[in-house]
PADRENNU-275585 format. One record per residue: residue number from 1; residue in three letters; x, y, z of N, C-alpha, C in turn. Coordinates in pm, whole numbers, m for minus. Each point is the difference from the previous one (the first is absolute). Example, Ala and Ser with C-alpha at 12.3 -4.5 7.8 and 13.67 -1.06 7.14 Angstrom:
<nodes>
1;ALA;1319;m569;780;m89;119;0;90;120;0
2;SER;m35;105;m72;82;119;6;m77;109;73
</nodes>
This chain:
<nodes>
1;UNK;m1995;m267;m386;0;66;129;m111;m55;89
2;UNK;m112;m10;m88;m104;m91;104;19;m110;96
3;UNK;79;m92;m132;1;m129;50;100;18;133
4;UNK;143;48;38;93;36;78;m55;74;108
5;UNK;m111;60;14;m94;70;71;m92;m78;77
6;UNK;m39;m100;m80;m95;m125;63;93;m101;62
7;UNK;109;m15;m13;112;m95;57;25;54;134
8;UNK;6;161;m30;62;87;145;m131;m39;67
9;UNK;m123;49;m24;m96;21;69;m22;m179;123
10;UNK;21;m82;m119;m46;m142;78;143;5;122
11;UNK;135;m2;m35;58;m30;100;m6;98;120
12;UNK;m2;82;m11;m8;75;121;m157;37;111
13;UNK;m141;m82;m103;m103;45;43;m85;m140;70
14;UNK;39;m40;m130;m4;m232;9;99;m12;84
15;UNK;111;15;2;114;m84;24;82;70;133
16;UNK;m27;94;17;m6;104;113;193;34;m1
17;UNK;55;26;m103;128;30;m1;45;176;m11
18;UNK;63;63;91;m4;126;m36;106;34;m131
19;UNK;10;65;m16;116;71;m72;103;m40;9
20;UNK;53;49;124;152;m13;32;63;m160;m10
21;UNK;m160;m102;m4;60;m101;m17;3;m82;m135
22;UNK;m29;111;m122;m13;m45;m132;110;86;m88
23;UNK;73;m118;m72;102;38;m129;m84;m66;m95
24;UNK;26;127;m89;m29;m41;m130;103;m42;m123
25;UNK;m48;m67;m63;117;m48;m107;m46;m23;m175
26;UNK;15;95;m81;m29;5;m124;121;m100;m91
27;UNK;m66;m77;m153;87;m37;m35;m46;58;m181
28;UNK;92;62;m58;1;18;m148;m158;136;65
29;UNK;m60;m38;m81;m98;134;m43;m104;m24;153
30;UNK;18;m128;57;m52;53;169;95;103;51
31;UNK;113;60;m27;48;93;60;m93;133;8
32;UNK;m60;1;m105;m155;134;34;m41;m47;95
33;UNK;m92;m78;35;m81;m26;78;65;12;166
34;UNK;109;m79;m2;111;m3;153;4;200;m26
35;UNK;70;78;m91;7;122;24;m151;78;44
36;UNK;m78;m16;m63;m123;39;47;m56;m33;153
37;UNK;m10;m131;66;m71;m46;83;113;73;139
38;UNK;164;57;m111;64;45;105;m38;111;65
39;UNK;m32;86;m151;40;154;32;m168;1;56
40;UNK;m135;m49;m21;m116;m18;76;17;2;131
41;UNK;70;m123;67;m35;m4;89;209;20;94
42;UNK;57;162;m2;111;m39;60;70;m36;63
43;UNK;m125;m95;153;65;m61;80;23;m113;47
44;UNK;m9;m65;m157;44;m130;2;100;0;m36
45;UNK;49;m103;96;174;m84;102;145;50;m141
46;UNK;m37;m86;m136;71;52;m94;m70;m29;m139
47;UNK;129;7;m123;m85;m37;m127;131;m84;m63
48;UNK;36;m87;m65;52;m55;m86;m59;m19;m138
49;UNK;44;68;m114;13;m2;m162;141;m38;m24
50;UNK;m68;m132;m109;85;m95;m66;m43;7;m139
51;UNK;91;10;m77;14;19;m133;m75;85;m19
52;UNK;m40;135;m21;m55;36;1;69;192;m89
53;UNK;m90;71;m8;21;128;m73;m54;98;91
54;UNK;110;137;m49;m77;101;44;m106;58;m84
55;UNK;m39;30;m127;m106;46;m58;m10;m77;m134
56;UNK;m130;m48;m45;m20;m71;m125;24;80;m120
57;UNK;9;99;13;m7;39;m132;169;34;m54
58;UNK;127;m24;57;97;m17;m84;14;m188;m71
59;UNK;m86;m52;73;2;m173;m50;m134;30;m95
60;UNK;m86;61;m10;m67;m19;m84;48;97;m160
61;UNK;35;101;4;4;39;m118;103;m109;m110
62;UNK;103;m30;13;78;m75;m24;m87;m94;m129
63;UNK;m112;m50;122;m52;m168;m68;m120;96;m138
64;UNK;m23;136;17;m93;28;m57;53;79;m147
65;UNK;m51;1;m128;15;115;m99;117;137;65
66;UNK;m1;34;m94;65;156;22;m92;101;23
67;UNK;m99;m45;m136;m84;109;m3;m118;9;125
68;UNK;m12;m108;80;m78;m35;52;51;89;157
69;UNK;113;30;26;62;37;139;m82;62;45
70;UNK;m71;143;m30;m80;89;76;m137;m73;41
71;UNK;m54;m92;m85;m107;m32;57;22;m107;58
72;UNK;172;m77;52;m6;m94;69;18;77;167
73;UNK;51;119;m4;49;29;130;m157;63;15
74;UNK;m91;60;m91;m131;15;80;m86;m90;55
75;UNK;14;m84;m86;m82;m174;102;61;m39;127
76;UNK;116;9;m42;82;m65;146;m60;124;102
77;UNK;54;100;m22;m35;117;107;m136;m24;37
78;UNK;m34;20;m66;m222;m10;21;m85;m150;38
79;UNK;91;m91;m34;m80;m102;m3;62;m122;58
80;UNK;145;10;m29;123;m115;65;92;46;50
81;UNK;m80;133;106;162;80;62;62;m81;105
82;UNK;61;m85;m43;77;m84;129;174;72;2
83;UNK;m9;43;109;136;118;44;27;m40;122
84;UNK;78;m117;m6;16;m30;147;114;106;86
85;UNK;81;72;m89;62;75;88;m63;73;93
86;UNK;m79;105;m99;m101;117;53;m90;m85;121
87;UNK;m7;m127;19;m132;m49;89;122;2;139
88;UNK;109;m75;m63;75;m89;102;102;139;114
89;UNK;5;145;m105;70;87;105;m102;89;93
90;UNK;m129;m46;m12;m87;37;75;20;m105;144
91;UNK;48;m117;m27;m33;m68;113;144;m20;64
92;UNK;m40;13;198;120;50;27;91;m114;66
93;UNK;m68;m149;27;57;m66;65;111;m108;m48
94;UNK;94;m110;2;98;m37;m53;m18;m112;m108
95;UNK;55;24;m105;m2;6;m118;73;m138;m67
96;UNK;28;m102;m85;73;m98;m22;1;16;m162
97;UNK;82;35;m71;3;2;m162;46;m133;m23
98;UNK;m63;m126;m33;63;m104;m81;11;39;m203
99;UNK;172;m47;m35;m9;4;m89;72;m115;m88
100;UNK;m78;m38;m99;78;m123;m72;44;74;m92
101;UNK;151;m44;m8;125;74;m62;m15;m57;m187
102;UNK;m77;m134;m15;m19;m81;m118;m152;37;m47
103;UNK;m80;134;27;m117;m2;m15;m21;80;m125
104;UNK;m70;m125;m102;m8;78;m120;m123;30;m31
105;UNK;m116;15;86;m121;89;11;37;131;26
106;UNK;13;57;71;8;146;56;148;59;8
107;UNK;64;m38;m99;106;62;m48;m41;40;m152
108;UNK;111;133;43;m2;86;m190;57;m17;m90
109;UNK;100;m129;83;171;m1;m82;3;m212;65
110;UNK;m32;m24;31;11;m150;22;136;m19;106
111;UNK;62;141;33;92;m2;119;m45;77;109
112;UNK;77;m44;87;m29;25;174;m20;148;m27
113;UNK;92;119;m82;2;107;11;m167;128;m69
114;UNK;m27;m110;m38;m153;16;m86;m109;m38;102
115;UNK;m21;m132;48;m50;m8;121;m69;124;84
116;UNK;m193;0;m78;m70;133;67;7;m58;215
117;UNK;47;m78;19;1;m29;178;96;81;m5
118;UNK;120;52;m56;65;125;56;m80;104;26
119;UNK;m75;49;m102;m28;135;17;m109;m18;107
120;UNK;m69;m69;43;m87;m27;131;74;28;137
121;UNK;108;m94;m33;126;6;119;51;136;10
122;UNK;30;82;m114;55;116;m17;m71;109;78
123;UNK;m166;21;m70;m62;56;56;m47;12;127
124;UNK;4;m157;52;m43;35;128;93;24;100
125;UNK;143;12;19;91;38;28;42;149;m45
126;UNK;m34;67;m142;51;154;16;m139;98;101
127;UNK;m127;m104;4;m106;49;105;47;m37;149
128;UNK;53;m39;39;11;m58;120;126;105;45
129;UNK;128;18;m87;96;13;51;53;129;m107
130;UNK;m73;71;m29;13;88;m82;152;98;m17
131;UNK;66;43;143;107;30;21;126;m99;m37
132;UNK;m51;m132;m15;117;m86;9;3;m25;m178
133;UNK;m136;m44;m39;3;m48;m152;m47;105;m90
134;UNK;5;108;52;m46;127;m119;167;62;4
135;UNK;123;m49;71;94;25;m58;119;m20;m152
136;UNK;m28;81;m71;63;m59;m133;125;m107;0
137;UNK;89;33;89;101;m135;m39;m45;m107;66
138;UNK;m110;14;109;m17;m141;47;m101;m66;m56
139;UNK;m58;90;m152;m148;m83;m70;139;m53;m117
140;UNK;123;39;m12;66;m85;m66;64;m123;9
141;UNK;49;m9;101;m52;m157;89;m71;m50;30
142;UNK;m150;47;18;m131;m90;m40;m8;m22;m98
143;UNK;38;58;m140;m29;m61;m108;99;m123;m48
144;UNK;122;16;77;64;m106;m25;m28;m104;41
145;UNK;m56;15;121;m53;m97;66;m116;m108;m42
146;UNK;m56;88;m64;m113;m81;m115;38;m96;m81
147;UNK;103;49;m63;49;m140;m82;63;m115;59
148;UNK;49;4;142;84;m109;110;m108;m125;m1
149;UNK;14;m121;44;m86;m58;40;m5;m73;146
150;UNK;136;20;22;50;m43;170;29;135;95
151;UNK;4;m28;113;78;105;40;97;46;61
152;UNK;102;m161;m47;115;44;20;84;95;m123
153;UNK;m31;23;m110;44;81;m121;m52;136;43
154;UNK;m156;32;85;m29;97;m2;119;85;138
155;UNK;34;m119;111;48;49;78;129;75;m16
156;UNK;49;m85;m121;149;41;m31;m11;135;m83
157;UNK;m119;45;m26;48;122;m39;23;125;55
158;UNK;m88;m26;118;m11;99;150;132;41;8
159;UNK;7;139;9;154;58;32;2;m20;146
160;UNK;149;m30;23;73;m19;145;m79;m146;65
161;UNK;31;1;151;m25;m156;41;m130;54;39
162;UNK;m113;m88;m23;m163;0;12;27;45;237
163;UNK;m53;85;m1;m32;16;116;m165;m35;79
164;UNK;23;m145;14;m111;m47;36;m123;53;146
165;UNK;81;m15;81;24;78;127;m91;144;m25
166;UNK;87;60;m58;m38;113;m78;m161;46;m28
167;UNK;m35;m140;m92;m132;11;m93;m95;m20;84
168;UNK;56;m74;82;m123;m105;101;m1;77;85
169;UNK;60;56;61;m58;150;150;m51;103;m76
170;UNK;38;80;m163;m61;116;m18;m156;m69;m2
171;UNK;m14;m119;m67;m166;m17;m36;m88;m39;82
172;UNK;74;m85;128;m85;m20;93;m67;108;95
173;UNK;129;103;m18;m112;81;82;m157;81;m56
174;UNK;32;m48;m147;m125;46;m75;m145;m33;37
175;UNK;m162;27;12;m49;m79;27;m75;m121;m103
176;UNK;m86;m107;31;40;m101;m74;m139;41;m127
177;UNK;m111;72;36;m130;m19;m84;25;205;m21
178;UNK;28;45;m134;m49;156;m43;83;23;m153
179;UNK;m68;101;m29;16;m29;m209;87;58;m21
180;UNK;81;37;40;145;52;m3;89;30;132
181;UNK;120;40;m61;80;3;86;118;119;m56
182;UNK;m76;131;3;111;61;m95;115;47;103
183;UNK;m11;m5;110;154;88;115;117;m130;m27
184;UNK;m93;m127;m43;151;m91;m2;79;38;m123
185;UNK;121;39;32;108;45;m119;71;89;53
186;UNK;m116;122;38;67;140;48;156;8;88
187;UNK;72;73;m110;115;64;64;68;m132;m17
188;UNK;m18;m82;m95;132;m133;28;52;27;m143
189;UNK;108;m110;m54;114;12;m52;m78;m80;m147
190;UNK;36;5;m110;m111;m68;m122;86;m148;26
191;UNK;147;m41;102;4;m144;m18;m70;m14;142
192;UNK;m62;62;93;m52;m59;106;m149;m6;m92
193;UNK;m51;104;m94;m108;m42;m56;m38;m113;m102
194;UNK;119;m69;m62;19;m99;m97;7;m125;135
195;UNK;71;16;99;m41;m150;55;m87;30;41
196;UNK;m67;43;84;m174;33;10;m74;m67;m132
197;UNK;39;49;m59;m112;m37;m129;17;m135;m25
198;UNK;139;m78;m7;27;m124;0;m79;m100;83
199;UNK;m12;63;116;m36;m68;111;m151;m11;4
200;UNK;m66;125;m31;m133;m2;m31;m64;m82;m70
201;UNK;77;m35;m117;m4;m39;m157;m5;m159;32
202;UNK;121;m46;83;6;m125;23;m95;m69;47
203;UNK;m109;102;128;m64;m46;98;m141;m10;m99
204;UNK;m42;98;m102;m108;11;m40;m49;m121;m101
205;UNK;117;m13;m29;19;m109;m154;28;m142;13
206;UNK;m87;m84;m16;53;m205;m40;23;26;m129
207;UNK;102;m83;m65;65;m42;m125;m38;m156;11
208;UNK;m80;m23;m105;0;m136;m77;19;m75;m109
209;UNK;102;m76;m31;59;66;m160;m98;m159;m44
210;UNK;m80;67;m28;m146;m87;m86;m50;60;m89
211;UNK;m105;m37;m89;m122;m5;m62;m81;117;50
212;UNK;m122;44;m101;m89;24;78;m129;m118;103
213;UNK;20;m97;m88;m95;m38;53;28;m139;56
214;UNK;131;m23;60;75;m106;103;m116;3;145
215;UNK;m10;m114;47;12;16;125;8;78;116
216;UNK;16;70;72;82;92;120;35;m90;112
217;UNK;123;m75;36;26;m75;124;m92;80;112
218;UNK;54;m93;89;m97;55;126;125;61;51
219;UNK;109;1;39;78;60;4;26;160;14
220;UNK;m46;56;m106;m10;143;m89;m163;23;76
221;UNK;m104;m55;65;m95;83;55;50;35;157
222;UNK;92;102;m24;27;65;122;m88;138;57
223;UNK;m15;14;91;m40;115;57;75;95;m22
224;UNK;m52;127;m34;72;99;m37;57;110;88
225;UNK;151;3;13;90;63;24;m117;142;78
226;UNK;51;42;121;m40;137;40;136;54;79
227;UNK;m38;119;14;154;98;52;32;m94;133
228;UNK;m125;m19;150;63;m26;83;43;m190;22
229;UNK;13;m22;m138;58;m126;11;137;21;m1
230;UNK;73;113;m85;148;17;m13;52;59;168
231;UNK;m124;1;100;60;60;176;103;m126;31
232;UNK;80;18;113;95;m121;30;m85;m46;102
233;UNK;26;m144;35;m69;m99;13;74;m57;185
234;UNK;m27;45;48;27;m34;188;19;m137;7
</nodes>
């Protein structure tokens, strides 16, 4: 946390850059540090985590004894609490989940559906949109969705024709920087809430069917998706 602290401090004090004009970008276990320097300081521009987890301690017990579990989740808690969820739904501005679909670090199962970048993705989406993804049949299409690795398979499962139109006026009128959004949902239909969630899902998430520890094209460092990008365009 220091060191990510002394990075913030030089560019914006040295380097005279405010906030709004700094993204951060974690890769593998820099995803703490990008979640931290987020939820610190929340009004910087965005955050991008790549390969990355929501909390260490379902990847750590695994690698450790049996007998050893209780005193692995007390170290982690006390001493290596890296929880990027808990950091990352504190912070309110737009968000980029990269995930490599071939990543056999931070998976539980060596498939996409094991893959702890879901539950990061997961979480910071049932915080954001709580009405839309705290609905039970539509966390059953997120979970399907976990195992997809494109999204044209994920699209085809969306009941009825994807109402694009649709997705892109309810969210734009949202605003673009605050830690939730629970009125989006209210009073709609669970398939107007399943393409919602689709649409959300699509915007929040890169798929890279790699390694953990490939490359990242330059390509895939996109700026991250906010509501009034889905406004129509004059």
């Amino acid at each position: 946390m220091n060191s990510i602290e002394a990075v913030y401090e030089y560019a914006t004090t040295e380097l005279g850059f405010t906030d709004e004009n700094i993204i951060v970008y974690g890769w593998s276990i820099g995803g703490f540090p990008t979640t931290y320097i987020a939820h610190a300081h929340p009004n910087i521009s965005s955050a991008i985590v790549d390969a990355s987890f929501d909390d260490i301690i379902p990847l750590a017990l695994p690698r450790m004894p049996q007998w050893l579990a209780g005193m692995t989740v007390r170290c982690c808690r006390h001493y290596f609490n890296l929880h990027n969820s808990l950091l990352l739904s504190k912070y309110p501005g737009p968000v980029r989940i990269i995930r490599r679909s071939r990543d056999e670090i931070i998976s539980t199962n060596e498939r996409p559906d094991g893959n702890r970048g879901n539950e990061l993705l997961g979480a910071i989406l049932l915080q954001r949109y709580p009405t839309i993804f705290g609905d039970e049949e539509v966390q059953k299409y997120v979970r399907s969705w976990y195992a997809e690795t494109g999204t044209i398979t994920r699209r085809l499962s969306v009941p009825g024709e994807l109402d694009r139109k649709f997705c892109a006026t309810t969210v734009a009128s949202l605003p673009d920087r605050q830690e939730s959004y629970p009125e989006l949902g209210s009073g709609m239909s669970t398939q107007e809430k399943i393409q919602l969630a689709y649409y959300l899902f699509d915007k929040y998430l890169t798929d890279f069917d790699v390694g953990h520890n490939s490359p990242l094209p330059a390509k895939h460092f996109e700026v991250p998706w906010k509501h009034s990008d889905s406004a129509p365009r004059n």
